[in-house]
C-alpha positions, 0 to 999 in steps of 0.5 A: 732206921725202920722200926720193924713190928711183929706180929702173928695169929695165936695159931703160933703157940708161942708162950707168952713170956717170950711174946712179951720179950719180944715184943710179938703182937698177937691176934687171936683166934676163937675157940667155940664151946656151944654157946661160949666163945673164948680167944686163943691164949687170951680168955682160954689159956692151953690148960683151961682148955684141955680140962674143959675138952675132958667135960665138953659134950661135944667137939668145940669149934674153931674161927678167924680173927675179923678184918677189923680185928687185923687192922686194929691190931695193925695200928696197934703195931704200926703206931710208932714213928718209921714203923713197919709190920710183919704180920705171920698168920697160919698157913692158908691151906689150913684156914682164912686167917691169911686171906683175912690178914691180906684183906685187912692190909688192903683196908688201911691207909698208906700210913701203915706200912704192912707186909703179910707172910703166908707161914705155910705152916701151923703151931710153933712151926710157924712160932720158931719162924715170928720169934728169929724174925723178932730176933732179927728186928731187935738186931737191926735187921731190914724188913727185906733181910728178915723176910728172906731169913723167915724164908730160908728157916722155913725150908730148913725146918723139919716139923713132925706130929704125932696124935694120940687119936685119929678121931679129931682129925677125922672130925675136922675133915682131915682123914676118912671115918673108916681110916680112923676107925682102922687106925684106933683098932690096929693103934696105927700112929700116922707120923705126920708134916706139914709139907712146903705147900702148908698141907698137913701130909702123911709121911709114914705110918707106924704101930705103937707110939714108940716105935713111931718115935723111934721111926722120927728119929730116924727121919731126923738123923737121915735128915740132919745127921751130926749138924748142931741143932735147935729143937721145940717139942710141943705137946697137947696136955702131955708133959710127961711124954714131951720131956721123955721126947725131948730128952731122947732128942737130946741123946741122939742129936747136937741140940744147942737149945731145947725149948717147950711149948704147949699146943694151943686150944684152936690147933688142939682141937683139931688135932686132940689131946696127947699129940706131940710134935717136934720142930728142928732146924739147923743152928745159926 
């Protein structure tokens, strides 16, 4: 039987105690600040980083892994007798790391056997996807039968975010300067997804914060209904505000499990402090 290996960009947001559980191999992203260059969730964790954005005079900067920092990694993963790797990576419309992982697998030998997966999607959206295929390997599933399973909860899954401020997405090129100063003025809320082509897509705009949450839970209950769920509210340096969300979820929803993650420092910066997001899917 194959020994199946796991692993993703740290993009995922996966917290490192279940990374550890699972055995996830993780392959970092980097965070620039001037003339310092941190590692996503290895030399900057999502608290150092926020308390350095507070201080920081200008925006940080974010880049790739290298190929030779996949293909490392890949033989890391792929050491093992009868070992085969799934790599996850963040969606390819939203950065190189997915060309870059491709283009890695292309420069190993046959000995490393390697498949890329394209998440099409972004922080723990795709994370939910690397830890039920993890699941999967443990149980003894094949790398087809997880393949086809990350597939399907990909479809089922419904992701929305919600930023505090519009000025990292506009700085990141993700929306227009006169959008964004229009929206602080008139404390427009964009209730955001990321859609089937892993494009961040506006699904609904809202004034006020709780009304754009109220305005989620709609979505979700038109989507879901009475089904029993599993559910992972993320936020970026807002506890607080996670766990009145998540609370809120679990009054009006058949939630079997909540769980939390913390929005990592490469999809914060482009997304800000105080964003919450909420990822569901059908239970098993």
């Amino acid at each position: 039987m194959a020994n199946i290996r796991i692993l993703t960009d740290s993009t995922s947001d996966i917290p490192e105690p279940i990374r550890r559980e699972y055995g996830i191999e993780m392959v970092p992203l980097k965070v620039h600040f001037d003339t310092e260059t941190y590692y996503d969730a290895v030399t900057i964790q999502p608290e150092q980083f926020y308390e350095k954005l507070k201080t920081s005079s200008s925006l940080p900067t974010t880049s790739q892994p290298s190929p030779v920092d996949f293909v490392e990694a890949y033989k890391q993963a792929g050491s093992g007798p009868d070992s085969q790797v799934i790599a996850f990576t963040l969606s390819s419309a939203l950065s190189g790391t997915y060309q870059t992982a491709v283009l890695a697998q292309s420069m190993l030998d046959e000995q490393v056997d390697v498949t890329v997966i394209d998440s099409k999607s972004a922080s723990y959206g795709f994370g939910m996807l690397v830890v039920e295929a993890a699941k999967a390997a443990r149980d003894g599933k094949s790398k087809e039968e997880i393949v086809e399973l990350v597939h399907q909860i990909r479809k089922e899954t419904r992701i929305y975010f919600l930023v505090d401020t519009l000025e990292y997405l506009q700085k990141g090129g993700r929306i227009g300067k006169a959008s964004a100063l229009f929206g602080a003025l008139l404390n427009i809320k964009p209730i955001l997804t990321i859609d089937t082509d892993g494009q961040v897509a506006p699904v609904d705009k809202v004034r006020g914060q709780k009304k754009a949450i109220a305005r989620i839970l709609e979505l979700l209950k038109d989507e879901f209904g009475d089904r029993e769920l599993l559910a992972t509210v993320a936020h970026a340096n807002a506890p607080e505000a996670a766990k009145e969300f998540a609370a809120t979820l679990q009054e009006q929803f058949q939630i079997r499990t909540m769980s939390y993650t913390t929005v990592g420092p490469v999809i914060g910066t482009h997304a800000g402090p105080g964003t919450l997001a909420v990822f569901m899917v059908p239970a098993r």
